[in-house]
N, C-alpha and C positions, 0 to 999 in steps of 0.2 A: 200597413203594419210591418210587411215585410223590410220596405225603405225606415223605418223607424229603427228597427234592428241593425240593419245597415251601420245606419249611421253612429247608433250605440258602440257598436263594436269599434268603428275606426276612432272615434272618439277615446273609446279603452287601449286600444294599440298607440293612438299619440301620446294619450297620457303617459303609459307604459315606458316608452322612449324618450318622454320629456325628463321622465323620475331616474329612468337607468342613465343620465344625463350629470343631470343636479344631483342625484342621489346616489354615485353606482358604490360606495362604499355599504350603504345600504339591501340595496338592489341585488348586484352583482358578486360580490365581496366573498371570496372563498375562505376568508377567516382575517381575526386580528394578524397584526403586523405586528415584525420581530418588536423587541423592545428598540434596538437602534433606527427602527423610522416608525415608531408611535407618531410621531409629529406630523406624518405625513398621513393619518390615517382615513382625514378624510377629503385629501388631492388628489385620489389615483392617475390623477392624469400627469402627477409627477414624473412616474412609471410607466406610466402605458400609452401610447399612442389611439386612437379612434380606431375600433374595426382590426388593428392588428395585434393590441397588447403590448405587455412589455417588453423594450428594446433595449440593447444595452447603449445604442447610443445617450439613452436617457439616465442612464446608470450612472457613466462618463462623466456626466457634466458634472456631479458633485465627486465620485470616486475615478479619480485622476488613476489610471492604472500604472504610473511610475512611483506614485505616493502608499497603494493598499498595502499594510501589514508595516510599511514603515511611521505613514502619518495619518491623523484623524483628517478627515473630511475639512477642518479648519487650519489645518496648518501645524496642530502641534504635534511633536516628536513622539511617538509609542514608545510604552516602557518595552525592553528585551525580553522576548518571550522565548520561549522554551519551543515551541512551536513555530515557526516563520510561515508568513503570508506573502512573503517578497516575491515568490514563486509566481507571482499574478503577473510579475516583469515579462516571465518568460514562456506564456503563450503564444500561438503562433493564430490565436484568433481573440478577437473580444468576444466570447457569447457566453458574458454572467448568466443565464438562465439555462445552460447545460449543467450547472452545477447548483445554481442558487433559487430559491424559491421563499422571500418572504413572508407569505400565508402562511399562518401557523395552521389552517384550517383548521375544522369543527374537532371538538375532543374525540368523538366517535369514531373517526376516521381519518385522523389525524397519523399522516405517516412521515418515517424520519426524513434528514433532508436528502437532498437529491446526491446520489455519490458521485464523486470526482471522477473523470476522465482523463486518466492518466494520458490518452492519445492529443491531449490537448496540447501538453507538453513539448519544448524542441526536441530534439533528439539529443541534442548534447544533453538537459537536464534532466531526462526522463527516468534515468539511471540512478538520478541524485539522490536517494533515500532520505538518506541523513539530512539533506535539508529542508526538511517536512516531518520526518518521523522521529521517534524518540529510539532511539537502539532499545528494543530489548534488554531485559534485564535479569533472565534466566541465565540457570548456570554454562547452556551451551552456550549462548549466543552472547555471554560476556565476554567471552574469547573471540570471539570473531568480528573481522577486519575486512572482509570480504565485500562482494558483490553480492547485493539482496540477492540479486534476479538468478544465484546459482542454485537455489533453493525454491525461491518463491516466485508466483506469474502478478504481473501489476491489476491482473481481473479478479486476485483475490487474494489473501495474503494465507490463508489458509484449505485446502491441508498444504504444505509444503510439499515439494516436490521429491524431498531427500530427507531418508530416514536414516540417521548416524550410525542407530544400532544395525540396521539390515550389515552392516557392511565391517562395521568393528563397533563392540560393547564398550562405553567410557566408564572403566571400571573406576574405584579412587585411585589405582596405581596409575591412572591413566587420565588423570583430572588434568590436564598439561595447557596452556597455551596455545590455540591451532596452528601456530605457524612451529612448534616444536615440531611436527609430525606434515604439515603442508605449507612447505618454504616460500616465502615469499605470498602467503595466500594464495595459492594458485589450490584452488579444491579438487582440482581434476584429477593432481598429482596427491604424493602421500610419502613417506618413506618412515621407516622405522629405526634409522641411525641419528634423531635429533635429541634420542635420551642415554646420560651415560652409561648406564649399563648395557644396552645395545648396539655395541660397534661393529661393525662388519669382523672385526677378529672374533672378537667374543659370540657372533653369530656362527659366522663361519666353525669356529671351532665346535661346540657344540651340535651343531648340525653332521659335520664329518663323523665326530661320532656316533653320529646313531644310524651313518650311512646314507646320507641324505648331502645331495649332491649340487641340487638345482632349489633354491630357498630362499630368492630375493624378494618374491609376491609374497611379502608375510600374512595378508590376510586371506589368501590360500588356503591357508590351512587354519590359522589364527583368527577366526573371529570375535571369539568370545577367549581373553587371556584368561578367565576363571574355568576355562575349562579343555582339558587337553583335547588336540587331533584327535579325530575319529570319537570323542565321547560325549555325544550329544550337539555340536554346532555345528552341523549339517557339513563338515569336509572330515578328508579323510586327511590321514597323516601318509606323506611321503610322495612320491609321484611327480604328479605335473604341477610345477610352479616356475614363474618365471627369472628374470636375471635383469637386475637393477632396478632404481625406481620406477614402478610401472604404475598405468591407469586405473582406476580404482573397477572395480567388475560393477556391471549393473545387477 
Protein backbone atom coordinates (compact mmCIF):
# COMPACT_ATOMS: atom_id res chain seq x y z
CA UNK A 1 0.00 0.00 0.00
CA UNK A 2 2.71 2.15 1.04
CA UNK A 3 4.61 1.62 -2.56
CA UNK A 4 1.20 2.33 -4.14
CA UNK A 5 1.19 5.74 -2.66
CA UNK A 6 4.69 6.06 -3.85
CA UNK A 7 4.09 5.71 -6.84
CA UNK A 8 0.72 7.80 -7.04
CA UNK A 9 2.60 10.67 -6.01
CA UNK A 10 5.53 10.58 -8.39
CA UNK A 11 3.09 9.94 -11.09
CA UNK A 12 1.29 13.46 -9.87
CA UNK A 13 4.61 15.27 -9.73
CA UNK A 14 5.52 14.14 -13.54
CA UNK A 15 2.27 14.76 -14.52
CA UNK A 16 2.51 18.27 -12.72
CA UNK A 17 5.86 19.09 -14.78
CA UNK A 18 4.59 17.54 -17.90
CA UNK A 19 1.34 20.31 -17.64
CA UNK A 20 3.83 23.26 -16.33
CA UNK A 21 5.48 22.29 -19.66
CA UNK A 22 2.75 22.05 -22.39
CA UNK A 23 0.68 24.28 -20.33
CA UNK A 24 2.71 27.03 -18.23
CA UNK A 25 0.40 29.74 -19.56
CA UNK A 26 -2.07 27.83 -17.68
CA UNK A 27 -0.12 26.47 -15.03
CA UNK A 28 2.26 29.12 -14.16
CA UNK A 29 0.94 32.36 -15.70
CA UNK A 30 1.01 35.28 -13.38
CA UNK A 31 -1.68 36.99 -15.53
CA UNK A 32 -2.78 37.98 -19.05
CA UNK A 33 -0.31 39.67 -21.40
CA UNK A 34 -0.09 43.34 -22.27
CA UNK A 35 -2.33 43.87 -25.29
CA UNK A 36 1.16 44.25 -27.60
CA UNK A 37 2.16 40.42 -27.02
CA UNK A 38 -1.51 38.88 -26.66
CA UNK A 39 -0.09 36.80 -29.64
CA UNK A 40 2.32 35.41 -27.58
CA UNK A 41 0.03 34.39 -24.80
CA UNK A 42 0.37 31.02 -25.05
CA UNK A 43 4.40 30.62 -26.05
CA UNK A 44 6.01 31.57 -22.89
CA UNK A 45 8.82 30.31 -24.01
CA UNK A 46 8.98 33.30 -26.25
CA UNK A 47 10.10 35.15 -23.04
CA UNK A 48 11.41 33.06 -20.87
CA UNK A 49 14.15 30.59 -20.93
CA UNK A 50 13.65 27.02 -18.74
CA UNK A 51 14.38 27.32 -15.01
CA UNK A 52 15.71 30.87 -15.38
CA UNK A 53 12.74 33.06 -16.74
CA UNK A 54 12.68 35.85 -18.82
CA UNK A 55 15.90 37.26 -20.45
CA UNK A 56 16.19 40.16 -22.25
CA UNK A 57 18.28 38.33 -24.65
CA UNK A 58 14.93 36.97 -25.58
CA UNK A 59 13.28 40.45 -25.67
CA UNK A 60 16.15 41.44 -28.36
CA UNK A 61 15.40 39.25 -30.98
CA UNK A 62 12.08 40.87 -31.79
CA UNK A 63 12.78 44.60 -30.07
CA UNK A 64 15.99 45.66 -31.75
CA UNK A 65 17.22 48.22 -29.03
CA UNK A 66 18.45 50.66 -31.83
CA UNK A 67 14.85 50.61 -33.30
CA UNK A 68 12.33 50.93 -29.65
CA UNK A 69 10.32 54.10 -29.64
CA UNK A 70 11.53 54.83 -33.22
CA UNK A 71 10.19 51.60 -35.15
CA UNK A 72 7.53 48.85 -34.59
CA UNK A 73 8.86 45.42 -34.22
CA UNK A 74 8.14 45.09 -38.24
CA UNK A 75 9.94 47.75 -39.66
CA UNK A 76 7.65 50.44 -39.77
CA UNK A 77 8.43 54.19 -38.80
CA UNK A 78 6.25 55.35 -35.36
CA UNK A 79 4.25 58.30 -35.45
CA UNK A 80 6.18 61.47 -33.23
CA UNK A 81 5.29 61.24 -29.87
CA UNK A 82 5.19 63.64 -27.46
CA UNK A 83 6.99 61.35 -25.16
CA UNK A 84 10.24 59.57 -26.67
CA UNK A 85 11.30 55.99 -26.16
CA UNK A 86 14.70 56.51 -28.04
CA UNK A 87 16.14 56.80 -24.53
CA UNK A 88 16.34 52.71 -24.73
CA UNK A 89 19.56 53.79 -27.33
CA UNK A 90 21.21 54.96 -24.38
CA UNK A 91 21.49 52.48 -21.72
CA UNK A 92 24.53 51.26 -20.43
CA UNK A 93 22.90 47.69 -19.94
CA UNK A 94 19.95 45.57 -21.68
CA UNK A 95 17.92 44.46 -18.57
CA UNK A 96 14.03 45.09 -19.97
CA UNK A 97 12.79 43.39 -16.79
CA UNK A 98 14.41 46.18 -14.45
CA UNK A 99 11.80 48.25 -15.70
CA UNK A 100 9.31 46.17 -17.70
CA UNK A 101 6.86 43.46 -16.57
CA UNK A 102 4.21 42.09 -19.18
CA UNK A 103 1.91 40.28 -16.70
CA UNK A 104 -0.88 42.33 -16.08
CA UNK A 105 -1.40 40.00 -13.13
CA UNK A 106 -4.61 39.07 -11.21
CA UNK A 107 -7.05 42.18 -10.87
CA UNK A 108 -6.72 41.72 -6.97
CA UNK A 109 -3.30 42.42 -6.81
CA UNK A 110 -2.49 43.73 -9.68
CA UNK A 111 0.20 46.44 -9.09
CA UNK A 112 1.50 49.46 -11.43
CA UNK A 113 4.42 48.74 -13.62
CA UNK A 114 7.77 48.54 -12.55
CA UNK A 115 9.48 52.25 -12.21
CA UNK A 116 12.17 53.34 -14.21
CA UNK A 117 15.78 53.42 -13.04
CA UNK A 118 17.13 56.36 -13.93
CA UNK A 119 20.74 54.79 -12.90
CA UNK A 120 20.32 52.92 -15.99
CA UNK A 121 21.02 55.81 -17.84
CA UNK A 122 24.73 57.26 -19.25
CA UNK A 123 25.69 59.85 -17.56
CA UNK A 124 25.66 62.33 -20.24
CA UNK A 125 21.78 61.61 -20.60
CA UNK A 126 20.74 61.15 -17.21
CA UNK A 127 20.33 64.81 -16.88
CA UNK A 128 18.26 64.83 -20.08
CA UNK A 129 14.72 65.50 -18.78
CA UNK A 130 13.26 67.04 -21.58
CA UNK A 131 13.75 64.06 -23.55
CA UNK A 132 11.38 61.87 -21.80
CA UNK A 133 9.23 64.34 -19.84
CA UNK A 134 6.88 66.74 -20.84
CA UNK A 135 7.88 70.36 -19.05
CA UNK A 136 5.57 71.18 -16.67
CA UNK A 137 2.96 73.53 -17.35
CA UNK A 138 2.33 75.48 -14.06
CA UNK A 139 2.78 78.99 -13.73
CA UNK A 140 6.32 78.64 -12.21
CA UNK A 141 7.89 76.12 -14.04
CA UNK A 142 6.59 77.83 -17.49
CA UNK A 143 9.33 80.01 -16.92
CA UNK A 144 11.87 77.79 -16.42
CA UNK A 145 14.81 76.83 -18.49
CA UNK A 146 16.87 75.28 -16.01
CA UNK A 147 18.28 72.00 -14.69
CA UNK A 148 15.45 69.56 -13.42
CA UNK A 149 17.96 68.17 -10.82
CA UNK A 150 18.29 71.95 -9.11
CA UNK A 151 14.96 71.31 -7.57
CA UNK A 152 14.16 67.81 -8.05
CA UNK A 153 16.17 64.11 -7.07
CA UNK A 154 15.59 61.44 -10.14
CA UNK A 155 14.21 58.86 -6.95
CA UNK A 156 11.30 61.15 -7.10
CA UNK A 157 10.09 63.96 -8.55
CA UNK A 158 8.28 65.08 -5.63
CA UNK A 159 8.49 67.08 -2.92
CA UNK A 160 10.99 69.30 -4.59
CA UNK A 161 13.72 70.23 -3.10
CA UNK A 162 13.31 74.11 -3.39
CA UNK A 163 10.45 76.11 -2.26
CA UNK A 164 10.42 79.54 -4.25
CA UNK A 165 8.29 81.22 -1.70
CA UNK A 166 10.82 80.09 1.44
CA UNK A 167 13.17 82.50 -0.20
CA UNK A 168 11.26 85.35 -2.32
CA UNK A 169 7.19 85.53 -2.66
CA UNK A 170 6.24 85.67 -6.83
CA UNK A 171 3.96 88.32 -6.16
CA UNK A 172 1.91 89.49 -9.73
CA UNK A 173 4.61 92.50 -9.65
CA UNK A 174 6.90 89.77 -9.78
CA UNK A 175 5.33 87.27 -12.41
CA UNK A 176 8.67 87.95 -14.66
CA UNK A 177 10.57 85.34 -16.70
CA UNK A 178 13.43 83.42 -14.44
CA UNK A 179 16.12 84.48 -16.27
CA UNK A 180 14.91 88.26 -15.55
CA UNK A 181 15.97 87.85 -11.94
CA UNK A 182 18.61 84.39 -12.46
CA UNK A 183 20.85 85.36 -15.49
CA UNK A 184 21.67 82.95 -17.59
CA UNK A 185 19.61 80.22 -15.46
CA UNK A 186 22.05 79.82 -13.10
CA UNK A 187 19.43 79.22 -9.88
CA UNK A 188 22.14 79.46 -7.41
CA UNK A 189 22.61 83.16 -8.26
CA UNK A 190 19.67 85.86 -8.38
CA UNK A 191 19.93 89.67 -8.78
CA UNK A 192 17.44 92.22 -8.61
CA UNK A 193 18.56 94.92 -11.29
CA UNK A 194 16.94 92.65 -14.29
CA UNK A 195 13.62 94.72 -13.85
CA UNK A 196 13.40 98.39 -14.86
CA UNK A 197 12.41 100.08 -12.16
CA UNK A 198 15.24 98.48 -9.91
CA UNK A 199 18.51 99.90 -11.11
CA UNK A 200 21.31 100.03 -8.84
CA UNK A 201 20.85 104.06 -8.98
CA UNK A 202 17.33 103.88 -8.08
CA UNK A 203 18.16 101.26 -5.28
CA UNK A 204 21.03 102.89 -4.12
CA UNK A 205 19.31 106.13 -3.92
CA UNK A 206 16.45 105.06 -1.96
CA UNK A 207 18.25 103.03 0.37
CA UNK A 208 20.74 106.13 1.20
CA UNK A 209 17.98 107.57 2.26
CA UNK A 210 16.63 105.89 4.73
CA UNK A 211 20.40 105.38 5.99
CA UNK A 212 20.97 102.10 4.81
CA UNK A 213 24.36 101.46 3.51
CA UNK A 214 25.04 97.89 2.63
CA UNK A 215 21.67 96.64 0.51
CA UNK A 216 22.75 94.39 -2.42
CA UNK A 217 21.22 90.91 -0.80
CA UNK A 218 17.65 92.08 -1.55
CA UNK A 219 16.22 89.20 -0.12
CA UNK A 220 17.61 90.07 3.13
CA UNK A 221 15.44 91.99 4.06
CA UNK A 222 12.89 91.54 0.94
CA UNK A 223 11.10 88.44 1.20
CA UNK A 224 7.88 88.93 0.78
CA UNK A 225 7.77 92.60 -1.72
CA UNK A 226 3.80 92.75 -0.23
CA UNK A 227 5.26 93.35 2.79
CA UNK A 228 7.72 95.75 4.47
CA UNK A 229 11.07 94.88 6.52
CA UNK A 230 10.65 93.95 9.84
CA UNK A 231 6.52 93.61 9.39
CA UNK A 232 5.69 90.20 9.44
CA UNK A 233 8.49 88.26 6.68
CA UNK A 234 10.75 87.06 9.21
CA UNK A 235 13.76 89.91 8.54
CA UNK A 236 14.47 92.86 9.83
CA UNK A 237 14.93 96.11 8.03
CA UNK A 238 18.50 97.49 7.91
CA UNK A 239 21.69 95.97 9.26
CA UNK A 240 23.44 93.13 7.79
CA UNK A 241 23.11 92.63 4.05
CA UNK A 242 25.52 91.77 1.62
CA UNK A 243 27.20 93.68 -1.57
CA UNK A 244 26.63 92.51 -5.13
CA UNK A 245 24.90 89.67 -6.73
CA UNK A 246 25.10 87.10 -3.92
CA UNK A 247 23.92 83.36 -3.38
CA UNK A 248 20.53 82.90 -2.53
CA UNK A 249 20.42 81.93 1.60
CA UNK A 250 19.21 78.41 2.45
Amino acid sequence: MKRLLLWLAALNAVALIVLVFVYPHLMISPGALVQGHAELATDCFACHAPWRGASAERCTLCHKPADIGLRSTKGATLPQRALKASFHQKLIEQDCMACHSDHLGPKLTQRSRKPFSHALLMPEVSKACGSCHRAPEDRLHRKVGGDCGACHSQEAWKPATFEHDRHFVLDRDHDVACVTCHVGNDYARYTCYGCHEHTPANVRAEHEEEGIRDFADCVECHRDPGVEPGEGNGRSGGGRRGGGDRRERD
